[in-house]
C-alpha positions as CSV (number, residue, x, y, z in Angstrom):
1,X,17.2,14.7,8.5
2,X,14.9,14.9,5.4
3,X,11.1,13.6,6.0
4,X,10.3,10.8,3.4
5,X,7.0,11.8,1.0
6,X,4.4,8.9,1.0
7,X,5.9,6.3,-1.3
8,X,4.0,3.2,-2.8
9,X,4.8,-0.1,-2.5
10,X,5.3,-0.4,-6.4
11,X,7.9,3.3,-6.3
12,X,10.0,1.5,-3.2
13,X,9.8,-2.0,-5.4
14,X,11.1,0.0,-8.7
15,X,13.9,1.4,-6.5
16,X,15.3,-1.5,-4.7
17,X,15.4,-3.3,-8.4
18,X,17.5,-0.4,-9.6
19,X,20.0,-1.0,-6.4
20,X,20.2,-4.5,-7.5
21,X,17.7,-6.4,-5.6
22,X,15.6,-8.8,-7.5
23,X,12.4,-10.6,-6.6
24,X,12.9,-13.6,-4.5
25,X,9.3,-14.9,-3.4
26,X,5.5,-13.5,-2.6
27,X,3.4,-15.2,-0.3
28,X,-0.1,-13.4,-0.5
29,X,0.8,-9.4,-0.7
30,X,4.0,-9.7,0.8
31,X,6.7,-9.5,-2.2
32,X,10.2,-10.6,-0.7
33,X,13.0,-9.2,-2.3
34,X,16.8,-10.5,-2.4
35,X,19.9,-9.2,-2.9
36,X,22.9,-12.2,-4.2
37,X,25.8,-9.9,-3.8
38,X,25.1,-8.8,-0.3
39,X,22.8,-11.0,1.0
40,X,20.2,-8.8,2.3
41,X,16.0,-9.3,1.9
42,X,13.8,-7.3,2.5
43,X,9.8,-7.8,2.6
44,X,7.3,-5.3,1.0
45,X,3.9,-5.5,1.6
46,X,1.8,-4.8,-1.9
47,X,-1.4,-3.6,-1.4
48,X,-2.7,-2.3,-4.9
49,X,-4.2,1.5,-4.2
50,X,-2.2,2.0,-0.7
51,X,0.3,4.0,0.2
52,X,3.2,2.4,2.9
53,X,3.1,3.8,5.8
54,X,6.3,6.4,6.6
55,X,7.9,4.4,9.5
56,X,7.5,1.3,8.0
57,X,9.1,2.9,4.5
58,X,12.0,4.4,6.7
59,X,12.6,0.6,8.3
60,X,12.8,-1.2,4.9
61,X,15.2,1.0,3.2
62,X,17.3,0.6,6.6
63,X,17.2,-3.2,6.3
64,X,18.1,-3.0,2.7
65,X,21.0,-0.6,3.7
66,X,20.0,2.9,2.9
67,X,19.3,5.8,4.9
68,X,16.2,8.6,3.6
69,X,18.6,10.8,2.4
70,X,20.1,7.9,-0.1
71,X,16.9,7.2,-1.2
72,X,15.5,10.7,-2.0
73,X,19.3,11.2,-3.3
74,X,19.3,8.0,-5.4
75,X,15.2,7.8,-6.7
């Protein structure tokens, strides 16, 4: 299984948009993100200047339904 580089929380933001997610909510830094057709949401935490941390990158893109190699595949 590939590693996945450091990502921002702006880069992960930009690619759940392009899979069809659209913003839902933000409470503080939190930005909630929702997708109609499937109804998933997921929560990224947006912290201007800071990377998100690998693990909690990995168990985003799994609640949204992708694995690491569909992201590095699809980004």
């Amino acid at each position: 299984m590939p590693r996945l580089p450091q990502v921002t929380a702006r880069e992960l933001v930009r690619f759940l948009k392009s899979q069809g997610f659209a913003e839902d909510r933000q409470a503080g830094s939190h930005l909630t993100l929702r997708h109609a057709g499937r109804s998933i949401s997921v929560t990224v935490p947006v912290h201007t200047g800071c990377d998100i941390g690998r693990g909690l990158a990995v168990r985003i893109l799994k609640g949204a339904g992708f694995s690491v190699d569909e992201y590095l595949r699809l980004c």
